[in-house]
N, C-alpha and C positions, 0 to 999 in steps of 0.2 A: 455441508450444513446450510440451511437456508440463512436469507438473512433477519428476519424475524424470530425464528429459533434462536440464532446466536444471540439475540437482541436478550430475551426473554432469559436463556442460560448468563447471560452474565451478571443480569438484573439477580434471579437467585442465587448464584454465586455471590455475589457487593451483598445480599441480606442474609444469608446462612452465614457468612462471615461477620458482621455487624452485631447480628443476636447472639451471636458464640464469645465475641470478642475472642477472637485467637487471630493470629499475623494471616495478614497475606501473604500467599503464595505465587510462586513465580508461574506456574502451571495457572491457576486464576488469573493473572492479571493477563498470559498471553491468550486467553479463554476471550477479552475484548479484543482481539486482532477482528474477529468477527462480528461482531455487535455494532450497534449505531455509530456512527463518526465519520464527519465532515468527507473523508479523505474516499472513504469508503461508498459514501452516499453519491458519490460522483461517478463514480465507476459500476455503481448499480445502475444508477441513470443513465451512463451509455450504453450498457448492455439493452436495457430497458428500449431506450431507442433502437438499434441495430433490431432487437427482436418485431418491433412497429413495422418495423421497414423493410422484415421477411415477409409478416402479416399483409403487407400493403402490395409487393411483389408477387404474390400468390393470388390475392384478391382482383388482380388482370383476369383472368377465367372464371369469372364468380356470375352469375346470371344477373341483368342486368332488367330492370321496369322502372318504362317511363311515362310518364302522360305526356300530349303534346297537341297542341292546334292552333288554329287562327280563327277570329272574327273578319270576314270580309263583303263586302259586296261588289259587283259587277254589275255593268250595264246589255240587257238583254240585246238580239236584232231589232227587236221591235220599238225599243228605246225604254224600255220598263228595267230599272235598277232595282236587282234582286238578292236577298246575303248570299252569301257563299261559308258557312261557317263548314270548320273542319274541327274533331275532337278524335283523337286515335290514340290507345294503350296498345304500346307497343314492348313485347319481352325479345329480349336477345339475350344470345347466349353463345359466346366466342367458341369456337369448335380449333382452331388451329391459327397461330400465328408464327409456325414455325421458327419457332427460338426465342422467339421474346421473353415470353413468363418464364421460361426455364432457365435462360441466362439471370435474370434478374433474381430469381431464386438463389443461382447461386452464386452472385452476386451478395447478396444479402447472406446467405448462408458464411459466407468468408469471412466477413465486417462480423458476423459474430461470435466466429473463432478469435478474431483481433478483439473483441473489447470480451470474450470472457479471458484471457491470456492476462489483459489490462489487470483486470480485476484479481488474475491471482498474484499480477507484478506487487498489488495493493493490499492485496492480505498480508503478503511476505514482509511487503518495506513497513507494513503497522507490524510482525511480529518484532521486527527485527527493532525498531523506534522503541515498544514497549519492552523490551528486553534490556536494551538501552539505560530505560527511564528506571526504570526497576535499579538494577546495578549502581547509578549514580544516588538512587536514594541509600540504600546501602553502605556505598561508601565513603557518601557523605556524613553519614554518623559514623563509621570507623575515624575519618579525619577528626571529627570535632571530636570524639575520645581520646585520641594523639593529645589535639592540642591543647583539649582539659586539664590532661596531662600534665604535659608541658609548663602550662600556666601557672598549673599547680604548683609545680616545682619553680620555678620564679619568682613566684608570692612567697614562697617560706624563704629563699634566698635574700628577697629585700629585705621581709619580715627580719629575718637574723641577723641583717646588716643593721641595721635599724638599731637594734639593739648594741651592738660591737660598736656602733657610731658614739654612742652616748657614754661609755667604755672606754673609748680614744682608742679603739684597737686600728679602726680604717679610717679614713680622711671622706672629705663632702664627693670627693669626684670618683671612687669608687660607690659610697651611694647613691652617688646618679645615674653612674653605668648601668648597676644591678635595675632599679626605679624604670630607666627608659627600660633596659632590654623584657622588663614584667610588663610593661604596656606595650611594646611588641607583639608580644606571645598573646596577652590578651588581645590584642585587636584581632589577631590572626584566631585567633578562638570565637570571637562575636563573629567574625566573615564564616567561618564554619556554620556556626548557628543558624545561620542566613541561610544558608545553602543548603540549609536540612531541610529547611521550609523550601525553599526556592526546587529542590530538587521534589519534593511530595506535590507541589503542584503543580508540575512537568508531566508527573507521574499520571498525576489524578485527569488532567488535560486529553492527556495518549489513552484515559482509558474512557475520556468522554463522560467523566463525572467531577467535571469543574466543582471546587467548594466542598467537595467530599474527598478531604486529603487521607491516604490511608496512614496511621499511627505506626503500626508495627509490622514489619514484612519479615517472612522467615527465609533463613540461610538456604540457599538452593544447593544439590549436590553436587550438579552439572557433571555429570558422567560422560556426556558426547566428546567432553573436553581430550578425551583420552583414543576417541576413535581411530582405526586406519584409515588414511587418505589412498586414492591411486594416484599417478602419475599426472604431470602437467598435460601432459598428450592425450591421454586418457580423459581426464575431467574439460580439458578443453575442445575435445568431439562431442561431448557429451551435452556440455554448455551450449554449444552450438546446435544442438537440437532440441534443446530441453530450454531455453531461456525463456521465459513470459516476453521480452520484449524485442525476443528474434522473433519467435512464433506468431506475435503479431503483425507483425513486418512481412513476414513471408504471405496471411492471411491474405492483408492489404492487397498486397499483387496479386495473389490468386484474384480477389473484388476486382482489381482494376482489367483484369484481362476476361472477365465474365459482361463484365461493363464493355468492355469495346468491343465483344460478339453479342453484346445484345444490341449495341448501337447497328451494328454494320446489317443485323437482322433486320432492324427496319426497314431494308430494303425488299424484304421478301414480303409475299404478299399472306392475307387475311383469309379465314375461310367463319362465317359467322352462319346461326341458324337465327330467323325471325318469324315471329308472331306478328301480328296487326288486327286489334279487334276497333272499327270506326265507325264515326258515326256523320252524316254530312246533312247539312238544310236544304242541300238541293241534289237532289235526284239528278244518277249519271248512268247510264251504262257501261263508262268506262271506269266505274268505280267498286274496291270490294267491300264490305262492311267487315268481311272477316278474310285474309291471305294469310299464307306461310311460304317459308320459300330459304333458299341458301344465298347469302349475299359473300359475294367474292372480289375482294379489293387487290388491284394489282399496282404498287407505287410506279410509276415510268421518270418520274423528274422528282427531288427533293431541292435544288438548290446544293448551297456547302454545308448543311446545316448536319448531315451525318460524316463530311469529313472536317469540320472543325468542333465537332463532339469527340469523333475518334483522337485527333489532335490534341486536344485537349488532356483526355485520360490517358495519351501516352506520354504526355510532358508531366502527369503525376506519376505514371508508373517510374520515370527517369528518376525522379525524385525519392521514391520511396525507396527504389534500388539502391541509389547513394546511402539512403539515407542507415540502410541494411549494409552494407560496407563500412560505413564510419563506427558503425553500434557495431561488428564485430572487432575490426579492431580496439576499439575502447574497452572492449567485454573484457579479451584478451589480455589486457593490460590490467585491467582490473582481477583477473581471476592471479595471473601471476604474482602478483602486487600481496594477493591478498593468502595467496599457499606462502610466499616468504616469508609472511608475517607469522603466520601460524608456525613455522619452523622456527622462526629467533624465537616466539615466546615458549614455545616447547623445548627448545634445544638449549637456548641461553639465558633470558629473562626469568622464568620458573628456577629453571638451577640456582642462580643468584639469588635471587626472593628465597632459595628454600634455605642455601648457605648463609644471609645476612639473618635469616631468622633463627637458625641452628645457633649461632654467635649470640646474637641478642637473648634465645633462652639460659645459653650458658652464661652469659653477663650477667643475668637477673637470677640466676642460683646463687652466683657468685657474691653478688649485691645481697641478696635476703641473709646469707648465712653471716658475711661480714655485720649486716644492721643489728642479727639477731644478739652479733658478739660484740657490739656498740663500737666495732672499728672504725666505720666507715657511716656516712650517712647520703649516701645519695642513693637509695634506693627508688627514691620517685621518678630519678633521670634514667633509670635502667626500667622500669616500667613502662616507661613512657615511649622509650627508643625500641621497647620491644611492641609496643602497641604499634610503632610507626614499623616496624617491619611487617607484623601481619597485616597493615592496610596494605604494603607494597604487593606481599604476596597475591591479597586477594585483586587487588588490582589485575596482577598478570592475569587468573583465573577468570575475572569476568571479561579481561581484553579477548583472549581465547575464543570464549565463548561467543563473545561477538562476528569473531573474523569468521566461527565456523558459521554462526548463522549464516552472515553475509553470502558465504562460500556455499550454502544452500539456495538461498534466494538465486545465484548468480547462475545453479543447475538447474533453477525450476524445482526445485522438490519444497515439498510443506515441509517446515519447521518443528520438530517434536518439542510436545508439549515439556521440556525438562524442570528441572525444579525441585525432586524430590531429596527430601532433607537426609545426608548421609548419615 
């Protein structure tokens, strides 16, 4: 997708959304991975460059018109000082410089495999940020539901001590206990609040619409969560070929070794055609008004100046090598790092989240049928502790979902647009 299309699709997406008034979606919000933003605008601009710099490497063989002359005079034999002016349009036109334009071509052609690779390192890290940002708004309001909750059930427990105080049933230092532990919950409830806001304008930031916090976002189904993986061996050849930020690394070197045969070309010689149409104030017969002819340059002496160029780009290529050894091992580390993760939360994390929640709805059966039959009244603490279990669950859910993104980005593949509400 270009980058102005994206720009334009998200723009109606953020207003089809606005005039509908219905939630945002996680498939729209990752719809800005691709649209204007900062991060993004950087990585078009090197591209942008690298492509100047094919353009300009190519334009070595481009035909070439120039004016040129002198105002002069000379002193005759006869002692009579006469001008000498010279004016000549001269076209050239480079025929062969055996390897220059074409190393620098693909020279330049490499540098743009490396910054478009850049640029989808940049797509991915904004899917993966807005997926992020998405999530935390999410369950940021699951928290502050918990802790509404919670609070709630805190205020009625003061509230009833309050009453039992004035009764003589409990003493001051029991209704102090209850008083602090309700300003607790509350505080922990206003920091929630906080963080509803705090986390929509995270959100709105990642999608480059500062000041337009989105209200309401809808539950994503996240189906990938369930995918097969292959093996660490397998995903790690794979990574190895497929990374945005190996492939540019390897580019690089391909540039740098296209750069030091186009330097060492300098050594070879020139083969040009020329035009000359002139014009002169003083009358010569050893002069043409109009020549052509093949002009053939052959270097015999340069100085060190093509071997401290080669020098040069072969103390970057040293460097870019390393630099491609250190990025695979990290990758490495990171991809294992990051399939482990996905195993605990699929293996052990989910299970727990599904069993503390399995408990908590049998607690809150339990709770409603005893409240129903006026045995028991804590039915807001079993609410509330079941509300805190579905944040744990959905927690693991959106952790998942992250690692797998990551675990995407980390192969070089685009991110599927996921989202749709189950």
């Amino acid at each position: 997708m270009r980058y102005g299309s994206a720009a334009l699709l998200a723009c109606l997406l953020s207003f089809a959304a606005a005039a509908a008034d219905i939630p945002l979606t996680l498939a729209e919000a990752l719809a800005y991975a691709d649209a204007a933003h900062p991060d993004l605008a950087q990585a078009v601009g090197d591209l942008a460059a690298s492509l100047a710099e094919r353009e300009q490497a190519a334009s070595r063989q481009d035909f070439y018109l120039y004016l040129d002359g002198a105002l002069s005079t000379g002193e005759q034999s006869g002692g009579d000082w006469r001008a000498n002016n010279i004016g000549r349009l001269v076209a050239l036109k480079p025929l062969l410089d055996f390897g220059r334009t074409e190393q620098a071509i693909a020279a330049a052609d490499q540098e743009i495999l490396a910054r478009r690779a850049a640029l989808l390192e940049v797509k991915s890290a904004r899917r993966v940020d807005l997926m992020a940002r998405y999530f935390d708004v999410l369950l940021a309001d699951m928290q502050y539901a918990a802790d509404n909750e919670f609070m709630a059930v805190a205020y009625v427990d003061w509230d009833n001590a309050k009453v039992r105080r004035e009764t003589g049933q409990i003493g001051l230092p029991q209704l102090l206990d209850l008083e602090a532990r309700y300003q607790d919950v509350r505080e922990r409830r206003n920091a929630s609040m906080q963080r509803m806001r705090s986390a929509r304008q995270k959100l709105a930031n990642a999608m480059n619409r500062p000041g337009k916090l989105p209200s309401e976002l809808e539950e994503p189904g996240l189906p990938e969560n369930d995918q097969a993986l292959a093996g660490y061996e397998t995903l790690l050849s794979r990574m190895t070929e497929h990374n945005p930020r190996v492939r540019a690394l390897h580019a690089q070197l391909s540039a740098v070794d296209a750069r030091i045969a186009m330097v060492r070309a300098d050594s070879n010689p020139t083969l040009d055609a020329e035009v000359i149409g002139a014009g002169y104030s003083r009358v010569s017969n050893t002069r043409d008004n109009l020549s052509a002819g093949l002009v053939f340059l052959v270097p015999l002496y340069q100085g060190g100046r093509v071997d401290a160029r080669i020098a040069r780009e072969l103390g970057q290529k040293d460097r870019l090598a390393a630099q491609l050894e250190k990025l695979k091992l990290d990758l490495s580390e990171a991809l294992l790092d990051t399939l482990q993760e996905i195993d605990w939360l699929r293996d052990s994390a989910r299970a727990a989240a599904d069993k503390q929640l399995e408990y908590r709805d049998w607690v809150l059966e339990r709770s409603r049928a005893e409240y129903e039959l006026e045995l028991k009244t804590s039915l807001g603490t079993s609410m509330a502790e079941t509300q805190a279990a579905k944040l744990r669950r959905k927690r693991v859910d959106y952790r998942l979902a992250l690692a797998l993104a990551r675990l995407d980005a980390l192969l070089g593949s685009e991110l599927p647009l996921a989202g749709q509400k189950k």
